[in-house]
N, C-alpha and C positions, 0 to 999 in steps of 0.2 A: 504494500500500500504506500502511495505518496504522503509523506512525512515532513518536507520542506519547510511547509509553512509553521509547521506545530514547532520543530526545530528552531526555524530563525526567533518566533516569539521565544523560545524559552531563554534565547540568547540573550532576547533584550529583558526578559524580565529578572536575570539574574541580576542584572547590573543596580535593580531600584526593589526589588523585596526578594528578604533574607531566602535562599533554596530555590528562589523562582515560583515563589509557592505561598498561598494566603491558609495554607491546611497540612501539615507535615508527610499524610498518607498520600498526599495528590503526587508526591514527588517522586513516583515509580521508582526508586531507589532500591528498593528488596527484590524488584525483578531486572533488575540490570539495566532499567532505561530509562528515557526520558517521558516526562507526560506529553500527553495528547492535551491540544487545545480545543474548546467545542467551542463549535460556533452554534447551533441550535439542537432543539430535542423536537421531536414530531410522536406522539402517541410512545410507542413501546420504543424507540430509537432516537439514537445519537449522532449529529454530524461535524466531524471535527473541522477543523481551521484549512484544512487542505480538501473537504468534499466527501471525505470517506464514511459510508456509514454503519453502525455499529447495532446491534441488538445492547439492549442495555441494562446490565444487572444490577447494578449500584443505584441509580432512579435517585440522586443525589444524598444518598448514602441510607436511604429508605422513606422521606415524604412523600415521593410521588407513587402511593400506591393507585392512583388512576391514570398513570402515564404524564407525560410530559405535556401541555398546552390542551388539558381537557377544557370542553367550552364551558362548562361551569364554573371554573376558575377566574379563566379568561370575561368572561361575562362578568363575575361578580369586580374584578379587579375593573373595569372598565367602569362599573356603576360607580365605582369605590373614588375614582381619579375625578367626579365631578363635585363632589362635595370638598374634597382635601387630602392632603396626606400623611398630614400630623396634626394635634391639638394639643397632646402634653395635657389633658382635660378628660373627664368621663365623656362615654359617649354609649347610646343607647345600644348599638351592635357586639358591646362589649360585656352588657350582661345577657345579649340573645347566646352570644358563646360560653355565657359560663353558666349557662341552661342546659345548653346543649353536651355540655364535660358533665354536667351533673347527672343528666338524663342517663346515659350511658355508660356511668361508673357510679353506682349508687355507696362507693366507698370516702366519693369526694362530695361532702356537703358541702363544705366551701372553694372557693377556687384563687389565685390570685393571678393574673396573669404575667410572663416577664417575657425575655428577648430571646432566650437561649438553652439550650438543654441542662450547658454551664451553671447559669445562673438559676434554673431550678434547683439542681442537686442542692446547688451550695444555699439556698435558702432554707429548704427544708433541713439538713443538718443544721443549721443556726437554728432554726425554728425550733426542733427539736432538744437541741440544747436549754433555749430558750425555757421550756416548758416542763423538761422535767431538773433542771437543776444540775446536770451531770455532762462531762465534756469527753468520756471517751465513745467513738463507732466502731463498729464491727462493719466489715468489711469483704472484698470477697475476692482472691488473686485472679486476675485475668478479667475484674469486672472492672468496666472502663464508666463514669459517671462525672466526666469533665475534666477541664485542665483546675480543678478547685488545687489548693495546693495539701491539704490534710486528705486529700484522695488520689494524689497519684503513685499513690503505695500499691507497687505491683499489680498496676492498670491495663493492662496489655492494650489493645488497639493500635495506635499509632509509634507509642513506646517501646511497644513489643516486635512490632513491624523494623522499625529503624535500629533496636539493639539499645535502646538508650540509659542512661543511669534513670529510674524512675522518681530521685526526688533532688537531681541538680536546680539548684535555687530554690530548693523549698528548704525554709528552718527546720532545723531536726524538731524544736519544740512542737510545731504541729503537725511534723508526721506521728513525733511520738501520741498523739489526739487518737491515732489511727491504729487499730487490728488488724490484719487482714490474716483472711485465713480460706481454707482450701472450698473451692467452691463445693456442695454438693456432701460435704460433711459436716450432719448436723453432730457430730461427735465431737468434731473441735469447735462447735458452737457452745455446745454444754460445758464444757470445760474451759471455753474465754469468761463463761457468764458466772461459773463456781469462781473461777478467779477474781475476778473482778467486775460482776453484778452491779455492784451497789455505786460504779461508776460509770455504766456505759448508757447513754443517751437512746440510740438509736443501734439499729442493724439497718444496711443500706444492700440492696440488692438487687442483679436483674433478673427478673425471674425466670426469666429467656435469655441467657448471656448471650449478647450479638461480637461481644468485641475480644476474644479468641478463636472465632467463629463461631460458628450457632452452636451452643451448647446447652441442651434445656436440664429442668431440674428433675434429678433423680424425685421417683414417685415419695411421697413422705416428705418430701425433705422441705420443701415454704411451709407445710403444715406443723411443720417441727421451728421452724423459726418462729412462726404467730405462737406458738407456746409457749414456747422459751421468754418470746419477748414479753407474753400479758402476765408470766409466774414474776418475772424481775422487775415487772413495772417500765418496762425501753418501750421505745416506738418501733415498728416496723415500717421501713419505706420501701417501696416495690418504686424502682425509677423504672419507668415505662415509655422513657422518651424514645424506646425504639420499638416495642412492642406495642404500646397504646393506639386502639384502631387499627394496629395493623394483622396481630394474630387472632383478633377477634373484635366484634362491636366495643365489648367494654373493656377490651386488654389482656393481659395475661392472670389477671388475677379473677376475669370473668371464666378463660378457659381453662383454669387449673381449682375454681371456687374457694379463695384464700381472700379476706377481706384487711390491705395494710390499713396502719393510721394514715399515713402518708403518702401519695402518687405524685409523680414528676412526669410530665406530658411532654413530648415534643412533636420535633420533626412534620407526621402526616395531621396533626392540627394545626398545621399553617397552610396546609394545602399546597406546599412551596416555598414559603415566605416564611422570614425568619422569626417566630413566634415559640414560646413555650407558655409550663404553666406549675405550678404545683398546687396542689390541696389535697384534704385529704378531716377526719374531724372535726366540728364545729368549734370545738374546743379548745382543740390544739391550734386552727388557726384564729382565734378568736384571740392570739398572743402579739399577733402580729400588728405593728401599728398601721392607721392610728389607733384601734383598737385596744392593743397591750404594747410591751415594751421592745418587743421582736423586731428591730427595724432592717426595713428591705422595701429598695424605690427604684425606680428606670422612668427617665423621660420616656421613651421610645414604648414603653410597656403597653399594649393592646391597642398600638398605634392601627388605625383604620384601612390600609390596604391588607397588613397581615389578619387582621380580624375578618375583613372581608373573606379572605381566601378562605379561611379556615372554616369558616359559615358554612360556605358554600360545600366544600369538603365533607364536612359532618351531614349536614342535611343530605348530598348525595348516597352517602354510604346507608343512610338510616334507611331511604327509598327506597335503596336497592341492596338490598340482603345477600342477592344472588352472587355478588361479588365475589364473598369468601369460599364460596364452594366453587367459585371457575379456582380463583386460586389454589384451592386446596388441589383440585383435579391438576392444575398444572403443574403443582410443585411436584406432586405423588409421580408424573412422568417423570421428571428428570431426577426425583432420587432412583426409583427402580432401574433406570437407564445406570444405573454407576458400574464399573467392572469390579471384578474381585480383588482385595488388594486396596481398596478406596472406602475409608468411612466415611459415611454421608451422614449427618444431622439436620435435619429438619422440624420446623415446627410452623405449620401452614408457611405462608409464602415466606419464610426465611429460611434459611439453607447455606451448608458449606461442605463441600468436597476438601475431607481431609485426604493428606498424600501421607497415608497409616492403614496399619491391616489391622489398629487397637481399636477399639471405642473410647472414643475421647469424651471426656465428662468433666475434665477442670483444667488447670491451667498448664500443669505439669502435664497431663497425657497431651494435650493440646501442644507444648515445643517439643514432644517426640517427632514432628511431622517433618517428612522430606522437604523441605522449603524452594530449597536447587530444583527439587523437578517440580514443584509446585510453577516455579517463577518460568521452567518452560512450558510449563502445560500456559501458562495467564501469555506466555507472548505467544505462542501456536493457535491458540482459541481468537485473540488480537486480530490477527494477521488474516484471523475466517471470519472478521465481521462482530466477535464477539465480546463485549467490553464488561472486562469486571473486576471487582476492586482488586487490585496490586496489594493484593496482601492475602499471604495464609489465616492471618487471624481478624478478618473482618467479614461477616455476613455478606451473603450474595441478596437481593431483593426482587422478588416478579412484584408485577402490578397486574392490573386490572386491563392493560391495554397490550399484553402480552398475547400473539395471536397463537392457534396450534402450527401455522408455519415455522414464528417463529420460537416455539419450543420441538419442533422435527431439526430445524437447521440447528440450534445449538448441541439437541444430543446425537446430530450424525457427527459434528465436528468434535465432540467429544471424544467418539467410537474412532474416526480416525487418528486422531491424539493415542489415544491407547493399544490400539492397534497396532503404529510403529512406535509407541515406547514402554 
């Protein structure tokens, strides 16, 4: 494929932002190459800077579960651009959305909105703190919940991808805030909370870990952490900024029936746009000012084009139920399409082809994976059309706009890939 143009830009963007890169994982660096530039998305696909176009698994790292420029979006943002684009002020769309999170996750009675997946997590551990009096979280290795800095304690995602130290510039004093411990064992959870119970705020978790790849939770095991936490008096947070709407209407803790104190929302409630949210008990956010003492603010916060989108996003998915079962149908092709030799994890439309003959379950079986053949299987799949995240430890995403062509073309190029290797 012609590469020219995605080239010369990387050239110039090296020279004015640090790696050429506004996001660490965009910088193909663990597959031996340089990024691809887009220049637009159309439905289920990608067209880079040079023309080339791409089936597309990343769906900008999982919001667009209805593809790229769906007209509902498109519509709503258009409605959106005639009234304004900021006010820094309430505005009536912004309690239609926090109707619409409540409707659909009956675990969040309040809601707060903010900008970022980031800046959810890290409110809700404040919040958390906040409420019960105590400053240590539990934690999970290989769960990734922002560049917060008392959470990039063995984070995997992007950290993990690039090799990096995971707490250069963060003070030891609030890594020390931080536990982390093995995903998927609630035996080192009972044994951080004997230890030191009577100081730990929260446990923080994805309950679908998306960011060493898709890794779901062993059966028991969220219903062992809502134990543990309501015996010691901690919060449970389920961050769902990547599951939330996407493995189900009301999330992962709708499809697994585990009710946290606390939800962090992102990504496919923006519909695109860079919107998040956290809530989660009346009570517990009832600390948050001006409320209580809890303090957490954003200009930009449920700013009216990302409210827009996300509107329109929610109300679609609610219509139309049918969604999750094309997804589930499609996902179920391409794991059964895997060879032998290839763990697959899936949990509806998220999914990863681990390059392991183990079952991967936490963070450690997760860096057993061949990453070398990983990074040629990601340029061989490339090179057939097909675009997905440049990383062994990050979730692949379908959408809603994913046609059966193109899930036939991705698992022939697959079978070719493995075939000659």
């Amino acid at each position: 494929m012609r590469r020219h143009t995605s080239e010369s830009l990387f050239d110039r963007a090296q020279k004015s932002i640090p790696g050429g890169v506004n996001s660490p994982v965009r910088a193909f660096r663990s597959v031996g190459g340089n990024p691809l530039f887009i220049a637009r998305g159309e439905g289920s696909h990608i067209f880079d800077a040079d023309g080339n176009e791409y089936i597309d698994y990343v769906g900008s790292w999982g919001p667009l579960l209805l593809g790229h420029r769906h007209p509902a979006i498109l519509a709503a943002l258009e409605e959106a651009t005639h009234y304004g684009t900021s006010f820094g002020a309430p505005t009536e769309r912004e309690i239609e959305l926090a109707e619409a999170i409540r409707d659909a996750v009956p675990a969040i009675e309040m809601v707060r909105l903010v900008n970022s997946g980031t800046e959810a997590t890290m409110s809700a551990i404040r919040l958390a703190r906040g409420f019960t009096g105590r400053d240590l979280t539990v934690k999970f290795e290989g769960c990734y919940h922002g560049h917060v800095d008392s959470l990039l304690v063995k984070a995997g995602s992007g950290v993990a991808t690039l090799g990096l130290p995971d707490t250069a510039g963060v003070p030891k004093s609030f890594a020390d805030t931080t536990i982390a411990l093995p995903f998927n064992s609630a035996e080192a959870v009972e044994q951080a909370f004997r230890e030191h119970g009577a100081r730990i705020a929260s446990v923080i978790v994805e309950p679908v870990a998306g960011n060493m790849g898709c890794v779901p939770p062993k059966p028991g095991f969220l219903a062992a952490l809502r134990e543990i936490t309501e015996r010691y008096g901690a919060l449970l947070i389920f961050d769902e900024v990547m599951t939330g709407f996407r493995v189900a209407w009301g999330g992962a803790q709708q499809l697994f029936g585990i009710r946290p104190d606390l939800t962090t929302l992102g990504k496919v409630i923006g519909g695109g746009l860079p919107i998040a949210a956290y809530g989660g008990r009346a009570d517990v956010m009832a600390k948050i000012a001006p409320l209580g003492p809890v303090y957490q603010a954003g200009t930009l916060s449920g700013n009216p084009m990302a409210v827009a989108a996300g509107l329109a996003m929610l109300r679609y998915l609610k219509a139309h139920p049918e969604v999750y079962s094309t997804l589930e149908q499609n996902g179920a092709r391409l794991q059964e399409a895997a060879p032998r030799g290839i763990t697959v994890n899936r949990v509806g439309s998220m999914f990863t082809y681990f390059f392991t003959d183990q079952p991967v379950t936490d963070y450690d079986s997760a860096k057993t994976c061949d990453t070398a053949r990983f990074g040629d299987y990601f340029c061989f799949m490339l090179d057939r059309g097909v675009y997905l995240a440049p990383s062994q430890f990050e979730a692949a995403f379908l959408s809603a706009a994913h046609t059966d062509e193109d899930i036939t073309r991705t698992i022939e190029a697959a079978r070719e890939f493995f075939a000659r290797r």
